[in-house]
N, C-alpha and C positions, 0 to 999 in steps of 0.2 A: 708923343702920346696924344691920342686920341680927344678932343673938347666935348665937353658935355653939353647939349643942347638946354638941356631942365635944369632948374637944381635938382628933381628929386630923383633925376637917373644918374645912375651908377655909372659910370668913365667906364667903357669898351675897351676891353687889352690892346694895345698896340700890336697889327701882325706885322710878323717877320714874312717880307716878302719870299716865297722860292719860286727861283728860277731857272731853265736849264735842267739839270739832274738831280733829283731829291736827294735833298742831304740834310741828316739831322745833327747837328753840332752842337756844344754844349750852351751854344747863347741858345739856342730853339727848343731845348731839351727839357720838355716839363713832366716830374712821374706821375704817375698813375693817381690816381685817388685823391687830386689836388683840386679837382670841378674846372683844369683849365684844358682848352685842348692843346695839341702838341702843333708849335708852330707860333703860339703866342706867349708874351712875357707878361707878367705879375708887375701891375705898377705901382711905383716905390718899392719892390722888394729884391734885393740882389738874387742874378743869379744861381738857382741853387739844385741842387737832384740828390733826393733821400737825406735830408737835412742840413748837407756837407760843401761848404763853398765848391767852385769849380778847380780851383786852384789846391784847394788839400787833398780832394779826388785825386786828382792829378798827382800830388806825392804820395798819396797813398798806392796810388795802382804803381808807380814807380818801386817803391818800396816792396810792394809785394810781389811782382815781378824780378826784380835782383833778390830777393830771398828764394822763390821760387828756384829758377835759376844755380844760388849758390846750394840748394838743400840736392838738386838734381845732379851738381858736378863731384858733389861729396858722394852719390848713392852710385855714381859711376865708377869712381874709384873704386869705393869697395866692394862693387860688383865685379870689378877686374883684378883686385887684389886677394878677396875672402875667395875659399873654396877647399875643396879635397886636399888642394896644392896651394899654400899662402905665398904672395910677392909682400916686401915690403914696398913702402912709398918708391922709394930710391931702386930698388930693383925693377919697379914698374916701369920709371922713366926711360933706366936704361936700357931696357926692353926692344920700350918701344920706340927706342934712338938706334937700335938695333944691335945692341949687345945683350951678353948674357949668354945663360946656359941654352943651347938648341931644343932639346925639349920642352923644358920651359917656355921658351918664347913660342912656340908653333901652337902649345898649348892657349896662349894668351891672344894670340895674334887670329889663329884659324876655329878656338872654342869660345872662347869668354869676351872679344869685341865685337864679334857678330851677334852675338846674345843680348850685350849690353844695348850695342845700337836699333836690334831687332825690336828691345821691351820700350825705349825711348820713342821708335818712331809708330810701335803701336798705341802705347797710350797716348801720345798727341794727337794720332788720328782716330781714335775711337771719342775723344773727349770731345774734340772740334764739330766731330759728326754729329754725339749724341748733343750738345746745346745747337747745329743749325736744326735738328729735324726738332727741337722744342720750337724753337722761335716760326719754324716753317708751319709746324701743323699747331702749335697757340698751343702745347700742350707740356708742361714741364715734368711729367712722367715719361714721357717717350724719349726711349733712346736703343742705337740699334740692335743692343743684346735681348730687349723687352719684345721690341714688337716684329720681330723676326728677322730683319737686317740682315744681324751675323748668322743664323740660320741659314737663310736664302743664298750668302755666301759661299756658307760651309755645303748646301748641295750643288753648288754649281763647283767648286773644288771637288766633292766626291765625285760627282759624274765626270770631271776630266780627268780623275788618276783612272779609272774605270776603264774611262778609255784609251789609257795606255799612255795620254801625254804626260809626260812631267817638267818641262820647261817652266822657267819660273815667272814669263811672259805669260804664257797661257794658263799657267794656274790664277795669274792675278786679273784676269780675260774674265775669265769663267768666275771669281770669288764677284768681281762687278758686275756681272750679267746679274748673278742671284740676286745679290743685291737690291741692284737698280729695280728691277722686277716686283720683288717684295715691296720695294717703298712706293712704288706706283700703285699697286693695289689699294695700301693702308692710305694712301694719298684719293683715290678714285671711292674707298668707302668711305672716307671720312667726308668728304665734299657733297659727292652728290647725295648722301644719304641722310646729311645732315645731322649726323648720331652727338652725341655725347660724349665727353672728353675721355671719361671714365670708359665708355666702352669701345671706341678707338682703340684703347692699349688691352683689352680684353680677345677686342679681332687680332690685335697684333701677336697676342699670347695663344689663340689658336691658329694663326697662319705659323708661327714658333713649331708649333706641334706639328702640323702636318707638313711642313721640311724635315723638319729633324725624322721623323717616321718614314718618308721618302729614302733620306737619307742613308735609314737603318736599313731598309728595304736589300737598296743596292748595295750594301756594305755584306747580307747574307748571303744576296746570291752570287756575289765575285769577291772572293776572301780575300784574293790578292789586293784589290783596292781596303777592304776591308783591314785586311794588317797596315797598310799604307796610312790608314785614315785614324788610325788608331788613336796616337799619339793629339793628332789635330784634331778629334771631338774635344777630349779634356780640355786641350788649348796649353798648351805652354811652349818655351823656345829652346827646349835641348836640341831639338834637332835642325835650328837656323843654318844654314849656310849663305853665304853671299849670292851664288847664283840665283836661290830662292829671294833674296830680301834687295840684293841690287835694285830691280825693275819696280818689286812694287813701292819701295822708299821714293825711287823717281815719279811714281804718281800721285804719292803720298804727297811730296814738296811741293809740283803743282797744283795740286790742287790747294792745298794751305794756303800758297801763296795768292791763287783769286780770290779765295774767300779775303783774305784778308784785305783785297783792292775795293772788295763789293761788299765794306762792314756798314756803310750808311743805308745800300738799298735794303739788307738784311733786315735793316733795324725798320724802315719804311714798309716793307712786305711783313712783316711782324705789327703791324697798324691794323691790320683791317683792309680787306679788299676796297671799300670804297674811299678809305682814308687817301691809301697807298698810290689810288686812280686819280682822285684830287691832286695830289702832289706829283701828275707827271711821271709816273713809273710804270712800266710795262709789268703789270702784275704777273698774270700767266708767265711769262716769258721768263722773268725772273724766279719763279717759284720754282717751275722746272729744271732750272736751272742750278737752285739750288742743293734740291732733292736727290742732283745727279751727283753733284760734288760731295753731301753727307755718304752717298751710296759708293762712289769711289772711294771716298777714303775708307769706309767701314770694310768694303771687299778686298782693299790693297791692303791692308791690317790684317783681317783674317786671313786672305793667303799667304802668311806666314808663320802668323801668332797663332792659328787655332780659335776657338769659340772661347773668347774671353768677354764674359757675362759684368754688367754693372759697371763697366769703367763711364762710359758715356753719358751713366746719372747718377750716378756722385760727383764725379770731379764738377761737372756743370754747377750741380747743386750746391756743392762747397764754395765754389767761386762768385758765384751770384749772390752770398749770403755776404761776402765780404766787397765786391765791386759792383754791385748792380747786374745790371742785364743789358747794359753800352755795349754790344758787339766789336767794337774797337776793342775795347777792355777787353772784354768775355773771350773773345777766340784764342788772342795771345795767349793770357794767364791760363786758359781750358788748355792750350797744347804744355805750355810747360808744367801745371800740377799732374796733369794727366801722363807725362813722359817719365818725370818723378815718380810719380803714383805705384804704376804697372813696375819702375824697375825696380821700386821697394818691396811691393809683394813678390817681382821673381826672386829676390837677393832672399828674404824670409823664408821662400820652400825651396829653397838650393842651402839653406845653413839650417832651418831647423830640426832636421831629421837627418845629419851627416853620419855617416858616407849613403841616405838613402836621399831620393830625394823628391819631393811633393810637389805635383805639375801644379802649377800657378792658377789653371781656370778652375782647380777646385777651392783654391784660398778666397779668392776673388768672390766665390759663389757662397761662400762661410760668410763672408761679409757685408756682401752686398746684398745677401738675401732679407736680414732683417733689419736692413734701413729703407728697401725698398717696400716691405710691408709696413712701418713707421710711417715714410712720406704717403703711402696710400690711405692708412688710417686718418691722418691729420691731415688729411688733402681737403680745403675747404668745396662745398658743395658747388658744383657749376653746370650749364647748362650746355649749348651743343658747340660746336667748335667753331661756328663762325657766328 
């Protein structure tokens, strides 16, 4: 620690040197609203973030984690076992040990595990998506069902059933094109225009409209893609099949898996441009970079799941209220509340109106609509985004 020259000056934080590749760990990790900047420690006072030693953090995110987790292998179950047709425990196993009655099993095997795994690896990547594009654009309203994202996806999906492909490669081509597209926009108005947070997700809610009316456009004048597209506005997974959810699960997993290599620059590009530049980080580079990966995973989700509205801010929302905003933390725990999340609401509109059954993106929209207007009411007042 740092010697005071006077007596009557105040001892200078000790920095913590970086070096090399920005990395914020929990010895450098100081929160917000503490008057110290990030990078220095508090002298005489233990390690701490959000009141909570580093080490109960730590069993805490453990904890919530292996619950997460166990509350997700329970909802899988009975995503596999509830239905028209009931398995018990023991008839699931031996199912899918490869015994049992023949129909049964085909039913379980070719209906109800692609479903399950369909809703599982949508909500991990819609959740993942919606907390990077908050930490990317500094805004914790933004996520991709809001500011057009899954829009932009769903018109790049309509325009390839349109045009006749349906491969499940090129449908999840075409859901990331939209994508990617959409978030560059809301990424090119928000920066150079210097707007406000609030209305960031405002452009995002009219870029929302005018895909979706594009959308509708081509859905009247070619019916054929139109019945095609039907099912995927609402958004839900009756009609999942493996050929569709194969490929984009495979970009879905990539892409997870960088984010989760790149949770320190995250958390560094989540600083402030000139923070981020001080600390040796390719700002631009990585932003982009980032944007791309929110935009994959939210278009590889959609090309199978449909326009599934609100997963990307809640679950962020729920998890940050209980772990902070640690990107290490935050992604895990965002893919598994969110793989939970989505396969709870599909399991609730597949039993609560049996033998009918209630596409999931309208549950989703029941739900998510007036927590979304709640976090915007009590969103405190702020000024432009950088």
């Amino acid at each position: 620690m740092g010697k005071c020259k006077m007596p009557s000056e105040a001892c200078a934080p000790e920095k913590v040197p970086v070096s090399g590749k920005a990395r914020v760990t929990d010895e450098t990790y100081v929160p917000g609203g503490l008057g110290v900047p990030v990078g220095e420690r508090v002298p005489g006072k233990p390690l701490t973030r959000g009141g909570f030693p580093a080490r109960k953090e730590k069993r805490r995110f453990c904890l919530f984690l292996l619950g997460g987790f166990f509350v997700c292998l329970l909802t899988a179950a009975a995503s596999l076992c509830l239905g028209t047709l009931r398995f018990s425990p023991l008839a699931l196993v031996r199912m899918l040990a490869g015994d049992g009655e023949r129909v049964a099993r085909s039913i379980l095997i070719y209906a109800r595990l692609p479903r399950t795994l369909a809703a599982m690896a949508s909500g991990a990547a819609l959740s993942v998506s919606g907390a990077v594009l908050q930490n990317v654009l500094d805004n914790k309203l933004a996520s991709p069902g809001i500011i057009g994202v899954n829009a932009g996806a769903g018109l790049g999906v309509t325009l390839c059933l349109a045009a006749g492909t349906f491969s499940g490669f090129a449908v999840s081509c075409a859901a990331f094109s939209g994508s990617l597209i959409t978030v560059l926009i809301i990424f090119l108005f928000s920066y150079r225009r210097n707007v406000s947070k609030t209305t960031v997700i405002l452009g995002g809610v009219a870029l929302n409209a005018v895909w979706n009316a594009i959308a509708e456009s081509v859905t009247v004048l070619d019916t054929d893609a139109g019945m095609l597209s039907m099912d995927f506005r609402v958004g839900g997974f009756s009609a999942v099949s493996y050929p569709r959810l194969v490929p984009a699960a495979v970009l879905i997993f990539a892409a997870l898996f960088v984010l989760f290599t790149l949770c320190n620059e995250l958390d560094v590009t989540a600083l402030g441009d000139e923070t981020a530049m001080g600390l040796g980080l390719a700002v631009a580079r990585y932003r982009m970079l980032f944007l791309a990966l929110a935009a994959l995973l939210s278009g590889a989700a959609v090309s199978f799941s449909g326009l599934l509205g609100f997963v990307g801010l809640l679950v962020p929302h729920f998890v940050r209220r209980f772990l902070g905003g640690r990107s290490a933390r935050l992604l895990p725990a965002c893919a598994v509340c969110g793989a939970g999340f989505v396969l709870l609401c599909d399991l609730v509109s597949r039993l609560l109106f049996l033998p009918y059954e209630l596409p999931v993106g309208i549950l989703m929209s029941v739900v998510g609509g007036p927590v979304f207007l709640w976090m915007l009411v009590h969103r405190k007042p702020e000024s432009s985004v950088r």
